[in-house]
Biopython code that builds the backbone (N, CA, C, O; Angstrom):
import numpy as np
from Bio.PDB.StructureBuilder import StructureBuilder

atoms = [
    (1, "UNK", "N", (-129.645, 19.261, -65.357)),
    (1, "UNK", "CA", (-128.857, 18.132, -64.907)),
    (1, "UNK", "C", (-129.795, 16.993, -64.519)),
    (1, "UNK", "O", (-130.869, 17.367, -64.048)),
    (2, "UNK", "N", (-129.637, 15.907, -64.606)),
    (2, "UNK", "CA", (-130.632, 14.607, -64.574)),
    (2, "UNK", "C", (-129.979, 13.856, -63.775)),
    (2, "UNK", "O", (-128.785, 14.029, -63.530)),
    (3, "UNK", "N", (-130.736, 12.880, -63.247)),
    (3, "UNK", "CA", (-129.853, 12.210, -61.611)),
    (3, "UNK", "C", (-130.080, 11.198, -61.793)),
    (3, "UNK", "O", (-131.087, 10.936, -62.450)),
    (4, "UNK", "N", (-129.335, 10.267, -61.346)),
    (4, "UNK", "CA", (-129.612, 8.629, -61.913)),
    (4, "UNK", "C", (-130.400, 8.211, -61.222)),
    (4, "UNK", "O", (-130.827, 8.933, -60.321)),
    (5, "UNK", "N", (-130.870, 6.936, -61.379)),
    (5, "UNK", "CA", (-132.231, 6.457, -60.768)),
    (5, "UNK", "C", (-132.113, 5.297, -60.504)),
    (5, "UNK", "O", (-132.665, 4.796, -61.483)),
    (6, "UNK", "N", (-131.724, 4.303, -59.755)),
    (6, "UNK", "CA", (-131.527, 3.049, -59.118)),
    (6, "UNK", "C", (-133.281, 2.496, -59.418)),
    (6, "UNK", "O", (-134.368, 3.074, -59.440)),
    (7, "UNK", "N", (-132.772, 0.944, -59.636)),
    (7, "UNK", "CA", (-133.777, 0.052, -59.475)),
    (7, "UNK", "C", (-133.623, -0.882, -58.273)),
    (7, "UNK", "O", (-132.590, -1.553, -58.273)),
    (8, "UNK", "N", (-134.326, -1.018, -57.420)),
    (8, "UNK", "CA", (-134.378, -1.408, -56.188)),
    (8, "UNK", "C", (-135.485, -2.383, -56.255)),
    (8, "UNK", "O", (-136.494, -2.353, -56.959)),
    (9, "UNK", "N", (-135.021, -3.425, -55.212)),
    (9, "UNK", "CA", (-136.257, -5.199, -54.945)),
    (9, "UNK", "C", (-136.448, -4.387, -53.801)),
    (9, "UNK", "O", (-135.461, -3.732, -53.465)),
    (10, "UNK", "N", (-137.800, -4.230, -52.905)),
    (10, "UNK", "CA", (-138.482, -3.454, -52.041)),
    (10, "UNK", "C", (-138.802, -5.112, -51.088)),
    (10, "UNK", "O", (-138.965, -6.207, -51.626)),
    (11, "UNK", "N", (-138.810, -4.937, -50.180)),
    (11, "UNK", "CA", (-139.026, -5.840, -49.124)),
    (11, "UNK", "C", (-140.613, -6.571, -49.159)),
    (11, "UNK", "O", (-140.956, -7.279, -48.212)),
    (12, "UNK", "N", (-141.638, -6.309, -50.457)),
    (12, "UNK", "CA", (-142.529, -6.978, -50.887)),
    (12, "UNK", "C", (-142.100, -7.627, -52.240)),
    (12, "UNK", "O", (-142.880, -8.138, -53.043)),
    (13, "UNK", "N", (-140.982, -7.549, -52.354)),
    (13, "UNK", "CA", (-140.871, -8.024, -53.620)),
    (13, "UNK", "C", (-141.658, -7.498, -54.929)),
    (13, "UNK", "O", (-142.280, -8.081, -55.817)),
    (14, "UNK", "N", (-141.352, -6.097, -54.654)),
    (14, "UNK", "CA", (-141.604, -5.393, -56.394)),
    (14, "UNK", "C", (-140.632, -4.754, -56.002)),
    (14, "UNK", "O", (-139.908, -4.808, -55.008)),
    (15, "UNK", "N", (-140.720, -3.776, -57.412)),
    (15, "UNK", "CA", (-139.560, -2.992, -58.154)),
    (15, "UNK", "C", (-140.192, -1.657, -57.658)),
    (15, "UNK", "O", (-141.371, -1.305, -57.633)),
    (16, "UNK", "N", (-138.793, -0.874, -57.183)),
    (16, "UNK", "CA", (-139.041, 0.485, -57.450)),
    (16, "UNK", "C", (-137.873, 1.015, -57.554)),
    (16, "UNK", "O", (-136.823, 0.458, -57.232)),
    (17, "UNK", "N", (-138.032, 2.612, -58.212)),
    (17, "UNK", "CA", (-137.119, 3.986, -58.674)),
    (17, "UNK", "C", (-136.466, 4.437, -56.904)),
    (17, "UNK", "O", (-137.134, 4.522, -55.874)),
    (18, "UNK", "N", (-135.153, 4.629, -57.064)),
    (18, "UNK", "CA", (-134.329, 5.340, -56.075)),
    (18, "UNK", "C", (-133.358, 5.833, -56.544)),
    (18, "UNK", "O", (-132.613, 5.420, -57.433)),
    (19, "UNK", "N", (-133.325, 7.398, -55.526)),
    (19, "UNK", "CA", (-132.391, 7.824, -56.377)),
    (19, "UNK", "C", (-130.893, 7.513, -55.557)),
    (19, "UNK", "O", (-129.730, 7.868, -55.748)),
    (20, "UNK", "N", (-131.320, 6.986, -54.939)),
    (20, "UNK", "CA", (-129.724, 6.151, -54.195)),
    (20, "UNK", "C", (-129.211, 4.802, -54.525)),
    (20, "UNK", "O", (-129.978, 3.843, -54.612)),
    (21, "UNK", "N", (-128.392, 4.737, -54.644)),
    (21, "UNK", "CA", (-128.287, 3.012, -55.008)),
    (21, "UNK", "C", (-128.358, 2.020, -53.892)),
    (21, "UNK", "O", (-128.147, 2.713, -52.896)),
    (22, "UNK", "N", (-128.501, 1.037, -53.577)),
    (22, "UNK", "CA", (-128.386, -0.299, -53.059)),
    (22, "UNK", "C", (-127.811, -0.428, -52.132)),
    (22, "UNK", "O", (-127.217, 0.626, -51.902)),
    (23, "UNK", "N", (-127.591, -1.255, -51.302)),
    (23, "UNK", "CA", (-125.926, -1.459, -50.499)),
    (23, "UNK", "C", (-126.168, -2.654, -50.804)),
    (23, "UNK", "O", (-125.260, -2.811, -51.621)),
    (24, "UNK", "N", (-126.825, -3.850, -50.767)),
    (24, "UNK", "CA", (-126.879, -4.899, -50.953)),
    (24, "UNK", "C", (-127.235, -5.464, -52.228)),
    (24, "UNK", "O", (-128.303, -5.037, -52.665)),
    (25, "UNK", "N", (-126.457, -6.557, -53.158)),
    (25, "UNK", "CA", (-127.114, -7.099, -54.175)),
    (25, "UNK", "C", (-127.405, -8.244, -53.741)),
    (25, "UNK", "O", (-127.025, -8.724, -52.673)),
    (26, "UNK", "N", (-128.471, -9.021, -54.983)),
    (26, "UNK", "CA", (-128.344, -10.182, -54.919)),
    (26, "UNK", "C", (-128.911, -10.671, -55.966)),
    (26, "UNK", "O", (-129.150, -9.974, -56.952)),
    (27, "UNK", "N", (-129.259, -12.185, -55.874)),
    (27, "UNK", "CA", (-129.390, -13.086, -57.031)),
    (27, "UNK", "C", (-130.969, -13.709, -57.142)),
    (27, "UNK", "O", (-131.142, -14.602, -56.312)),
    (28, "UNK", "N", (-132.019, -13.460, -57.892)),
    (28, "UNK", "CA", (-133.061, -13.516, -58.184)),
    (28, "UNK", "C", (-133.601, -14.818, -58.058)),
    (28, "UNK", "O", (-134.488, -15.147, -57.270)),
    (29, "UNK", "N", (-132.834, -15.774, -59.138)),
    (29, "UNK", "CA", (-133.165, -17.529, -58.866)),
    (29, "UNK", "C", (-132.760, -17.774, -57.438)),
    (29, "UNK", "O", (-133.508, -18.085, -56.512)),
    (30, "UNK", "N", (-131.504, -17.591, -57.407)),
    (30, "UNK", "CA", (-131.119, -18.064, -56.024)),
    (30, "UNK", "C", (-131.611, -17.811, -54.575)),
    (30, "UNK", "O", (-131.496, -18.522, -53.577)),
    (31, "UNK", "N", (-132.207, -16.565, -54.745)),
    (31, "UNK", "CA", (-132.484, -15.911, -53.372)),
    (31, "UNK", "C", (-131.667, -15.708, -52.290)),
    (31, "UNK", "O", (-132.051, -15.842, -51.128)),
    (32, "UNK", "N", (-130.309, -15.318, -52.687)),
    (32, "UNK", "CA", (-129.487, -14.752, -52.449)),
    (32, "UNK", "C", (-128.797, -13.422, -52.514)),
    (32, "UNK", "O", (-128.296, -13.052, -53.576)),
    (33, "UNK", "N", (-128.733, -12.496, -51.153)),
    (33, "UNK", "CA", (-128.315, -11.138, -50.952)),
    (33, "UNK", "C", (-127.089, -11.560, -50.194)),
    (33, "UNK", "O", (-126.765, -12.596, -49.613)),
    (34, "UNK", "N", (-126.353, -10.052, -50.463)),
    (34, "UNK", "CA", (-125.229, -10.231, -50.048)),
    (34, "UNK", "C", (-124.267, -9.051, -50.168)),
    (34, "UNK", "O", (-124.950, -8.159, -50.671)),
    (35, "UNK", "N", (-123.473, -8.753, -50.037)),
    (35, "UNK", "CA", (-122.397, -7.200, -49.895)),
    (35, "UNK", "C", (-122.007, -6.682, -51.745)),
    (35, "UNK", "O", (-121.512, -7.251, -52.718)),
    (36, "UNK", "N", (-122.328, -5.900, -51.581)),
    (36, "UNK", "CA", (-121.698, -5.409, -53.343)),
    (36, "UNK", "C", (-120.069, -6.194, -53.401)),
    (36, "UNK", "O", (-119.591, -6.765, -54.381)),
    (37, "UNK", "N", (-119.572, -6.057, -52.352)),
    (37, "UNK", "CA", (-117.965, -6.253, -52.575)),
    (37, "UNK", "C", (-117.882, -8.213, -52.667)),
    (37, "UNK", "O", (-116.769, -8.705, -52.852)),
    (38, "UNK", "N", (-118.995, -9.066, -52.536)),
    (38, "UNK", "CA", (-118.698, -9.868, -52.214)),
    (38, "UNK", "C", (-117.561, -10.566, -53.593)),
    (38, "UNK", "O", (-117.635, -10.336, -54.800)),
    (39, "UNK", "N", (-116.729, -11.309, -52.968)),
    (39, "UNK", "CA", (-115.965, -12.254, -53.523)),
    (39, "UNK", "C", (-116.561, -13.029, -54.608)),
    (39, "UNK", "O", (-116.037, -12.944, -55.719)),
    (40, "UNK", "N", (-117.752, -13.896, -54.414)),
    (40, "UNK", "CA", (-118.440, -15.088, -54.742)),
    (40, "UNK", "C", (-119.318, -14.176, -55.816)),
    (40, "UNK", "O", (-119.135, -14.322, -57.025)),
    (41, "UNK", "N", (-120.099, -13.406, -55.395)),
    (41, "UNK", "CA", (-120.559, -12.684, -56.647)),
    (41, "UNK", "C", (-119.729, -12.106, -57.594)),
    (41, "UNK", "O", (-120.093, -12.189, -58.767)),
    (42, "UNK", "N", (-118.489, -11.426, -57.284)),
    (42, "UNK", "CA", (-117.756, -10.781, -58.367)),
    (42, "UNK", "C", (-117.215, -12.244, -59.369)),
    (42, "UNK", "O", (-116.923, -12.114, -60.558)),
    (43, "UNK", "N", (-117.151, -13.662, -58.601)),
    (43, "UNK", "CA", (-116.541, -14.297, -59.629)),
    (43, "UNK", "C", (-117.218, -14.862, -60.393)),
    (43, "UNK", "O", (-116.839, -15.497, -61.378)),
    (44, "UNK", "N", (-118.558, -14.652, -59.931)),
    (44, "UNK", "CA", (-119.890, -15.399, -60.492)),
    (44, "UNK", "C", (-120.496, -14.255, -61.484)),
    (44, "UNK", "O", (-121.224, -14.427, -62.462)),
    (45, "UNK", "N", (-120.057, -13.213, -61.027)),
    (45, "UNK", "CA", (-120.517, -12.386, -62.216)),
    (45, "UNK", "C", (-118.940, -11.941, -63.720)),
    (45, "UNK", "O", (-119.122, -11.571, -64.880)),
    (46, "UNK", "N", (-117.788, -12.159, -63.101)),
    (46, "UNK", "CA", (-116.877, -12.251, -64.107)),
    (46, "UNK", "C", (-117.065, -13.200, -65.355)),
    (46, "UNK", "O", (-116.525, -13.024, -66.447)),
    (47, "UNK", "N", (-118.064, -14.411, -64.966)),
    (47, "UNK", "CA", (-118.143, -15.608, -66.110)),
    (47, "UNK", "C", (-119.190, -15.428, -67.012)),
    (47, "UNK", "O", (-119.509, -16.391, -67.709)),
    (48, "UNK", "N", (-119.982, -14.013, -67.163)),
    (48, "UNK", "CA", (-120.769, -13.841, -67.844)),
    (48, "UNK", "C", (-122.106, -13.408, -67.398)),
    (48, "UNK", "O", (-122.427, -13.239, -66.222)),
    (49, "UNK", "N", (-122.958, -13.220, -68.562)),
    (49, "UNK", "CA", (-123.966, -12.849, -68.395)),
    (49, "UNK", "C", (-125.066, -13.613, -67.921)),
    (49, "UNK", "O", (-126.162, -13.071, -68.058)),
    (50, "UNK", "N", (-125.045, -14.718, -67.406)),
    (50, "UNK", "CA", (-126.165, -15.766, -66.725)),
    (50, "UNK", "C", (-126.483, -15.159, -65.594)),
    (50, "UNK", "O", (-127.669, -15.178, -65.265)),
    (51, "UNK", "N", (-125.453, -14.445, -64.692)),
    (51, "UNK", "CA", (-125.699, -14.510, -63.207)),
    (51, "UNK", "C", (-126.490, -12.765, -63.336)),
    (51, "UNK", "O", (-127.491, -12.411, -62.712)),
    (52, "UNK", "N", (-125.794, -12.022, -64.189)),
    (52, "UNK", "CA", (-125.962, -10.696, -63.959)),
    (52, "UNK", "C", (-127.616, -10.272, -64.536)),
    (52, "UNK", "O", (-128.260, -9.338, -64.058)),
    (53, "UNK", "N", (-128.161, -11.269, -65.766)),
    (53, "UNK", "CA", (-129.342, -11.419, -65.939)),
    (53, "UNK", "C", (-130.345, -11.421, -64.706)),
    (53, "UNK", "O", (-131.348, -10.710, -64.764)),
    (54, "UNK", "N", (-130.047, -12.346, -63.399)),
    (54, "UNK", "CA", (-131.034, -12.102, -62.696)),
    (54, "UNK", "C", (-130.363, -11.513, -61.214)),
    (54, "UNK", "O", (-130.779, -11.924, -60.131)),
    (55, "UNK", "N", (-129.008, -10.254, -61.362)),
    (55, "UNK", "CA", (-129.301, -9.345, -60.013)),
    (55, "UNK", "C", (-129.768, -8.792, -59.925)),
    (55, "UNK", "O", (-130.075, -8.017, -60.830)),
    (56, "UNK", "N", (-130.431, -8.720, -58.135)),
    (56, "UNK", "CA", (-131.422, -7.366, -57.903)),
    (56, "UNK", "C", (-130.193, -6.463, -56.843)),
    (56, "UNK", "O", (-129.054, -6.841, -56.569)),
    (57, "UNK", "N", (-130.722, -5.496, -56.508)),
    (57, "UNK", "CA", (-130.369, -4.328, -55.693)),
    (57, "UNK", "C", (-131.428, -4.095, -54.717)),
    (57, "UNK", "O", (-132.605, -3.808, -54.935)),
    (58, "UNK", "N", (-130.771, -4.280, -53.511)),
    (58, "UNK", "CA", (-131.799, -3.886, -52.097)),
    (58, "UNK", "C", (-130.726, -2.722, -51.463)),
    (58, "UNK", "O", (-129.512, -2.521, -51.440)),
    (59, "UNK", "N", (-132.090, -2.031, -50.919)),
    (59, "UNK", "CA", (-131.366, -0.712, -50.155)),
    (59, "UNK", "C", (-131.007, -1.309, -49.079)),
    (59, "UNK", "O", (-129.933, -0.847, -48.695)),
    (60, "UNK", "N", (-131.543, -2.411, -48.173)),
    (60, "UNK", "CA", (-130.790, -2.332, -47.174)),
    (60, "UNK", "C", (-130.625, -3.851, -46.831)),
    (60, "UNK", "O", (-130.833, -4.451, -47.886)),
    (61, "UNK", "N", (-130.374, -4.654, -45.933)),
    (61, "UNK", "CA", (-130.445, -6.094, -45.398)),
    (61, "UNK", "C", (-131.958, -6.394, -45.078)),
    (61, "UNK", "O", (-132.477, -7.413, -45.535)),
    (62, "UNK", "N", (-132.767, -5.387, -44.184)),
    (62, "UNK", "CA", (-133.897, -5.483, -44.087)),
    (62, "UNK", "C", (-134.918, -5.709, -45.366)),
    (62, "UNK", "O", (-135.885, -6.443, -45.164)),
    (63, "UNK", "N", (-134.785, -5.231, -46.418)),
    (63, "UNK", "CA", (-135.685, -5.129, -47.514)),
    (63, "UNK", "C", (-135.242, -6.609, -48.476)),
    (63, "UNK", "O", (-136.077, -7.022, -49.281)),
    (64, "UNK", "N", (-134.141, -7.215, -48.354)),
    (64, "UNK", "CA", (-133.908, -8.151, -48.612)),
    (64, "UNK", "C", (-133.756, -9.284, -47.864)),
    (64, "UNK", "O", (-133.496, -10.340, -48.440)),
    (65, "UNK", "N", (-133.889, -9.235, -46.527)),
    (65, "UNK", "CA", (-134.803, -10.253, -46.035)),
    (65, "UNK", "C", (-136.297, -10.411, -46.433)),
    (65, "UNK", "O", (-136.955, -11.362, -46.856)),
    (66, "UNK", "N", (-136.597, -9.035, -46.117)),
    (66, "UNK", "CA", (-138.153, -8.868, -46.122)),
    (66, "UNK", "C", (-138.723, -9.577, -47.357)),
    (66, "UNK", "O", (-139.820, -10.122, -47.235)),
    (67, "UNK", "N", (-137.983, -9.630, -48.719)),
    (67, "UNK", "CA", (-138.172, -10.296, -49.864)),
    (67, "UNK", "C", (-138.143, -11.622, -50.240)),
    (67, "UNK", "O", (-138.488, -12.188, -51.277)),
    (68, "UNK", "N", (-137.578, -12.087, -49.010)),
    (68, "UNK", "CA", (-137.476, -13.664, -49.187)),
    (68, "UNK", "C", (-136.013, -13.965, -49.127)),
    (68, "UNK", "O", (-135.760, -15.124, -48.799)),
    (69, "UNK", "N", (-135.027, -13.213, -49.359)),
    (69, "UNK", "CA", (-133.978, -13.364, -49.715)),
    (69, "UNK", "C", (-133.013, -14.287, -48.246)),
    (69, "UNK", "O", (-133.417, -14.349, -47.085)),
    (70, "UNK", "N", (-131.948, -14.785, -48.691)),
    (70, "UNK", "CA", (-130.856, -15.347, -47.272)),
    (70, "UNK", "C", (-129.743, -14.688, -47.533)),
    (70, "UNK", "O", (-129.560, -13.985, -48.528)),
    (71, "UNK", "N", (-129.006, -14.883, -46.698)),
    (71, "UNK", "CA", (-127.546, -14.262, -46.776)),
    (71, "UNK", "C", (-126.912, -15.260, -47.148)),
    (71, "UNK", "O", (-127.261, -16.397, -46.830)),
    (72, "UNK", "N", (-125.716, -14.967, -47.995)),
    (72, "UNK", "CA", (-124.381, -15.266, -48.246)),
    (72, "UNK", "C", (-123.654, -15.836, -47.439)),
    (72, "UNK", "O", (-123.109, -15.222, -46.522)),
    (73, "UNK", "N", (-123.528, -16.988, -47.616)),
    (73, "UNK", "CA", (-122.196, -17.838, -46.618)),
    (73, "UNK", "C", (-120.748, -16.884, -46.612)),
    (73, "UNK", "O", (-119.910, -16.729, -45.724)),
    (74, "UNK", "N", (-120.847, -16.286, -48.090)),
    (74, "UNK", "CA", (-119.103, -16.317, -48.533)),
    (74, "UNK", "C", (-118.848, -14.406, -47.536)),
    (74, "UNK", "O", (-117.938, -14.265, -46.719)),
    (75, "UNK", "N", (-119.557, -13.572, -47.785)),
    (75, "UNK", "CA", (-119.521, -12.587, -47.340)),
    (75, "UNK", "C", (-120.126, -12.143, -46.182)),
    (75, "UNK", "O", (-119.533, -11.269, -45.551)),
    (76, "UNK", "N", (-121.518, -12.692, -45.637)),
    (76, "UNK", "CA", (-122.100, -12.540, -44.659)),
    (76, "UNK", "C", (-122.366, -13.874, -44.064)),
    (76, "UNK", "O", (-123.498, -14.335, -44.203)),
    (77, "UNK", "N", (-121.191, -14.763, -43.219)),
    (77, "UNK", "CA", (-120.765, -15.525, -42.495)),
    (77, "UNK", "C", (-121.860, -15.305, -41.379)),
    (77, "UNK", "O", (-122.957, -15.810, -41.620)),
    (78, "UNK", "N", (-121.742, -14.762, -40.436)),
    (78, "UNK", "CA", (-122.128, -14.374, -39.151)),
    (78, "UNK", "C", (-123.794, -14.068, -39.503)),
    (78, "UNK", "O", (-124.532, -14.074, -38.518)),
    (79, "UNK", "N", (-124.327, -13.845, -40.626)),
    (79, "UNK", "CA", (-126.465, -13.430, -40.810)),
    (79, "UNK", "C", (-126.386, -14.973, -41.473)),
    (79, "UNK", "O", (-127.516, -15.458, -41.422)),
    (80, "UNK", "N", (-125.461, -15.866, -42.053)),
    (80, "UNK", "CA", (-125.770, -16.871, -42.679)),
    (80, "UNK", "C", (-126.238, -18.067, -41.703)),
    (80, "UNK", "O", (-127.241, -18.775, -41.787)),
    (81, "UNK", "N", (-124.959, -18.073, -40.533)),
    (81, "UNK", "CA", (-125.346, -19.009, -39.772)),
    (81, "UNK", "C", (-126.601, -19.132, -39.046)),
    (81, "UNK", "O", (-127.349, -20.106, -39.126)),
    (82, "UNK", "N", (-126.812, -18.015, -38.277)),
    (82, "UNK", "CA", (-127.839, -17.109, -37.722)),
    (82, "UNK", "C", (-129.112, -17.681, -38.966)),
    (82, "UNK", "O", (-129.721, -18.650, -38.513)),
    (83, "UNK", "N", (-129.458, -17.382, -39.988)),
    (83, "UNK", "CA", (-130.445, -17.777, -41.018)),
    (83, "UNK", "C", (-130.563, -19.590, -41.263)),
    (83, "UNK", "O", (-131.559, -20.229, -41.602)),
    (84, "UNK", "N", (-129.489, -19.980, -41.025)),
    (84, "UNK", "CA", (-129.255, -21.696, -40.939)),
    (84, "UNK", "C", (-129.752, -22.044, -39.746)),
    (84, "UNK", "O", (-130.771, -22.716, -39.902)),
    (85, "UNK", "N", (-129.480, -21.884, -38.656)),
    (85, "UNK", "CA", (-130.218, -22.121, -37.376)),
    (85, "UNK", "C", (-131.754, -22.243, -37.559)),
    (85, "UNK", "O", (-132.398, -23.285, -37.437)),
    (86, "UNK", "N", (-132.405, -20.602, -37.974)),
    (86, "UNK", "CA", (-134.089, -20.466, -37.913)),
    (86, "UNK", "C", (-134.539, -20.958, -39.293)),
    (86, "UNK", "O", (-135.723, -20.880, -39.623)),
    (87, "UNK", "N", (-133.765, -21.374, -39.956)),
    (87, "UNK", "CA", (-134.452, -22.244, -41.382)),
    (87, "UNK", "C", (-134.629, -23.383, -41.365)),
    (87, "UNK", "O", (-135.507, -23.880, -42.070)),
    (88, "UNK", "N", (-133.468, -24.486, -40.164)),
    (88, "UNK", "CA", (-133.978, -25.380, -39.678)),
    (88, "UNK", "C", (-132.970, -26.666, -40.546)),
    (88, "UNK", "O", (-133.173, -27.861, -40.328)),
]
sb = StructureBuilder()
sb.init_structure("model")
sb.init_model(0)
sb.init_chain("A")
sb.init_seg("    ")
for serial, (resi, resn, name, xyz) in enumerate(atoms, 1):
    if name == "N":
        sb.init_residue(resn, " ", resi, " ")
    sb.init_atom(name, np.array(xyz, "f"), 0.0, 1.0, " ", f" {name:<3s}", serial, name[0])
structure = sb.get_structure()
């Protein structure tokens, strides 16, 4: 039996093998993480293949901060503002 293998953005910003998936995706150009369930990504990824070309998968909020990444206005309201404040 063979087990799937997640590709994960690591909080230095490389790639690695997990055999768990993600909780958080996000968007590579943009530098944007955010909830698998989000709204704004599912409609941004319904219009094709532009957006889905550059998602990554972070295991956690931490590893996608740690990467550079911000939060999501549309799904993570409450880490966005919080990130708007110390970004200045």
């Amino acid at each position: 039996m063979t087990s799937k293998t997640y590709r994960l953005l690591g909080p230095d910003g490389a790639f690695y093998d997990s055999a768990t998936p993600g909780l958080f995706g996000g968007h590579a150009k943009q530098r944007i993480y955010g909830r698998l369930d989000c709204r704004a990504a599912a409609r941004a990824l319904a219009k094709g293949d532009t957006y889905r070309r550059h998602r990554v998968f972070f295991a956690n909020e931490a590893s996608a901060i740690g990467a550079g990444y911000r939060p999501c206005a549309v799904c993570l309201p409450t880490q966005y503002r919080a990130w708007r404040i110390t970004a200045g």
